[in-house]
C-alpha positions, 0 to 999 in steps of 0.5 A: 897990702897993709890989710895982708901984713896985719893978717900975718900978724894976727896969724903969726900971733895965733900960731905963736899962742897956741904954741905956748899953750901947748908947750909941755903938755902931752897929747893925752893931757890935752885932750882932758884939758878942755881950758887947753884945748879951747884955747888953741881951737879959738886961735886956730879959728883966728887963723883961718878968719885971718887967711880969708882976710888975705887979698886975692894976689897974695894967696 
């Protein structure tokens, strides 16, 4: 169980950064904003290392 809470963190942080990278900008000016952009993908490359580290009777 204390692996499962500590991926939680690190999703929940992941999804906290991306909304702040996020916040204020549009759609249109993301897509021209490769810095942005990569941001966000890396976080939400974070979440899905971070849900595959979630025990089995957790999911």
């Amino acid at each position: 169980m204390p692996r499962d809470q500590e991926s939680l963190i690190d999703i929940a942080n992941a999804i906290r950064r991306s909304l702040r990278y996020a916040d204020g900008i549009s759609k249109s000016e993301l897509e021209t904003n490769d810095e942005k952009l990569s941001a966000i993908l890396y976080q939400i490359t974070i979440i899905g290392e971070a849900t595959k580290r979630l025990s089995q009777s957790f999911r």
